[in-house]
N, C-alpha and C positions, 0 to 999 in steps of 0.2 A: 748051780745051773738053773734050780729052779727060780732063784731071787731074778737073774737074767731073764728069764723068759718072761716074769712078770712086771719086771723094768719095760720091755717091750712091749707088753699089751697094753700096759698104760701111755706112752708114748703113742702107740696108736690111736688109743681112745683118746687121746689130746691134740693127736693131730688134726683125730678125723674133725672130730666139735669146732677145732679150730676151723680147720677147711671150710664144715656146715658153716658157721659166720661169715666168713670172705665169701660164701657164694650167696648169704642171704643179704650181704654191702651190697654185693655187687650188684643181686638183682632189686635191690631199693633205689642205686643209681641210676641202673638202666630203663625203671619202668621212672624219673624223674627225669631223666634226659629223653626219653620219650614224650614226657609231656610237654618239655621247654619246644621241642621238635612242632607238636601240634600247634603250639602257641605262634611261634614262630612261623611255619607255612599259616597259619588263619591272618597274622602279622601282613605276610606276602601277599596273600591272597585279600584282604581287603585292601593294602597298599596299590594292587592292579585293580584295581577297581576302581579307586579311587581317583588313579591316574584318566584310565578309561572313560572314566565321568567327566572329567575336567577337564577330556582331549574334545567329546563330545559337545562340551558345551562350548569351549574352544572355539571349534568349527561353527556350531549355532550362532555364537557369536559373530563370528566372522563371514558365511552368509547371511546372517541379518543384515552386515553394514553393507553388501555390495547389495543384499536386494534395495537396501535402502536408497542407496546412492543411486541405483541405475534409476530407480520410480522416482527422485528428486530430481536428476537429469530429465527426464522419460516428460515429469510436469512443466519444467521450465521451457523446455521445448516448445511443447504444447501450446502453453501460454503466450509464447515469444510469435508463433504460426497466426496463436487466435489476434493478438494482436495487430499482425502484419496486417491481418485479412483485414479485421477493421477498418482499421486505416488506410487500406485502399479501397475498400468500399465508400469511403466516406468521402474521398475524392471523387469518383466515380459520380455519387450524386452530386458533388460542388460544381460539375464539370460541367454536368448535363444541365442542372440551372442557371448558369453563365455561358455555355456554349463555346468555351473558353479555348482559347489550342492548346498544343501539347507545350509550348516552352513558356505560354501563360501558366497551366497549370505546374509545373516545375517548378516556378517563382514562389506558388503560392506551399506547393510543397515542402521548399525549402525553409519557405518564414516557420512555417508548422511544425518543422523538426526540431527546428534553432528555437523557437519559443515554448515548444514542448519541453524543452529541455533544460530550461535557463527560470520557468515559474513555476507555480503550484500545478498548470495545467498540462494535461497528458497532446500528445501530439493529434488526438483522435479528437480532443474534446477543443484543441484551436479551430481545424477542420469544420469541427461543426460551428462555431462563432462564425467562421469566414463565409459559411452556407448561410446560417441568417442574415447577416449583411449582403449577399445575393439575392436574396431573398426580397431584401426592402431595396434590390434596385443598382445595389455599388456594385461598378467594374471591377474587374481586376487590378485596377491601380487603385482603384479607392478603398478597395478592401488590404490590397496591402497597406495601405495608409493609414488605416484607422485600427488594424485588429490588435495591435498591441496595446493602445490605449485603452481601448475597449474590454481587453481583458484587464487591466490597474482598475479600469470603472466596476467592473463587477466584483472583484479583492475587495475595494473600499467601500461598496456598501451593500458586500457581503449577500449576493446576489446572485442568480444564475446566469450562464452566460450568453442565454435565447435573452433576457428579462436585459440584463447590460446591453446589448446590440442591438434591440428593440428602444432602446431611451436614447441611446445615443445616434441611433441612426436616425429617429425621427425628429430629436432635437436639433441635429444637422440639419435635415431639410426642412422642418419648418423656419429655423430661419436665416436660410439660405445660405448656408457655410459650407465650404465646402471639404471634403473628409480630411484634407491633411491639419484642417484646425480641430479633428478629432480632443488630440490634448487637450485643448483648450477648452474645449466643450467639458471632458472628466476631471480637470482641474476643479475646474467653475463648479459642478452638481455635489464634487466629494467637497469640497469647503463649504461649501453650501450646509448641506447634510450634516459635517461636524460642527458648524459653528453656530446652528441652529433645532430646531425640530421636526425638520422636516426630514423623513423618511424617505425610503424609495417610491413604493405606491402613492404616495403623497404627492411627491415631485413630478411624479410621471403623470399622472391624473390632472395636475394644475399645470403641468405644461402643454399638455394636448389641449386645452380650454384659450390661453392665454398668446400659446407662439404666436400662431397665426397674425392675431390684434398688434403684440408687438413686433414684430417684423413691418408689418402695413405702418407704425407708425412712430417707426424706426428706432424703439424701445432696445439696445443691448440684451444681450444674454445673461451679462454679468445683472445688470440693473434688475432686468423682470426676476431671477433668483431671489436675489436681496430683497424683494418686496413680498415673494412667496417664503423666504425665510421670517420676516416681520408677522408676517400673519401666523405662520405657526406657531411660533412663539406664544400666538394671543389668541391662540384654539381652532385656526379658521385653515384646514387643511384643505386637500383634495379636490374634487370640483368645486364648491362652497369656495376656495380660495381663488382657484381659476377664473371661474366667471365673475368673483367681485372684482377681481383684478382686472381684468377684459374690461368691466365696464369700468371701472375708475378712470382705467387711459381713455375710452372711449369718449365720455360723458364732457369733459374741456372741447372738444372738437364740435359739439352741439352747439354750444354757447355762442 
């Protein structure tokens, strides 16, 4: 009986030690799944965060492009308005220095959009060519006549188009052509100019001296060039060529 009893105490004592073990497993598991726990929600919890950040900028993104677009809209608008105005303002004065009517002015409106469109220049900046040539005197048919040419004359030798409209409108009337021979007139000045030395100030300055004499003595346009081209060539530009030219043709008429 007594070996029994102490069969049993020992069994107890091996149970208990046992036990003690499996509760100190257990509580090694539970405070390591505790941790994986933490890990995991900070896992979570920086995962929404992350999202949240990337919804935000998300958004930033995507109101940046509509404010974008609306102030891109918002300028071309603008721009489209400031232009319009221009350009009827600029008729407005072409009107008032021609005196012009409404379905004269429509003609001329018309060349301006169609030639605005078709060259380097803006419909604002035909507008004003068509006012300088008002300006030195051409109707409305004579400026329809000549403004296109007038703008090729100012391309080619790369000029302003007060500076073109001023050359050619006074080359017309010194000698005595009338504007639908415009081309003919900017054919003649840009072959001129390419196939010699002569300039634009150059051409302009020895044609204001020279038309006059040639026209009175019935000297071509093409001819008087070709002699203001010779001279340049051989250093004798501007007035200096003008008036030697003047008096050359002059000078046989004496004799």
């Amino acid at each position: 009986m007594a070996d029994s009893n102490k069969t049993i105490k020992i069994d107890v004592k091996n149970n208990f030690k046992q036990t003690e073990q499996d509760a100190s497993g257990m509580n090694a598991k539970l405070k390591e799944t505790t941790k994986v726990s933490k890990g995991l929600g900070a896992s979570i919890k920086g995962a929404t965060s992350s999202l949240f950040n990337m919804q935000n900028l998300m958004t930033g993104f995507a109101v940046g492009a509509i404010v974008g677009g609306i102030s891109a809209v918002t300028g071309a608008f603008s721009s489209l308005v400031s232009t319009f105005s221009g350009f009827s303002q600029s008729l407005s004065g072409l009107q008032a220095i021609l005196g012009a009517s409404s379905s004269d002015m429509e003609v001329l409106s018309d060349q301006a959009k169609q030639l605005g469109s078709s060259t380097q220049f803006t419909a604002q900046e035909v507008v004003g060519l068509q006012t300088e040539l008002a300006k030195l005197g051409f109707t409305t048919k004579e400026i329809q006549a000549s403004t296109e040419a007038t703008l090729n004359l100012a391309s080619s030798l790369d000029v302003g188009l007060s500076e073109a409209a001023m050359l050619a409108g006074s080359t017309l009337r010194a000698f005595g052509l009338d504007a639908s021979e415009t081309s003919r007139v900017v054919d003649v000045m840009a072959k001129s100019s390419s196939q010699s030395a002569l300039d634009f100030s150059g051409l302009q300055e020895s044609l204001k001296l020279v038309a006059p004499t040639s026209r009175a003595l019935g000297v071509s346009l093409e001819e008087t060039t070709a002699y203001l081209g010779v001279l340049a060539d051989n250093g004798l530009k501007g007035s200096i060529a003008g008036t030697g030219l003047s008096k050359s043709f002059i000078q046989p008429t004496k004799a």
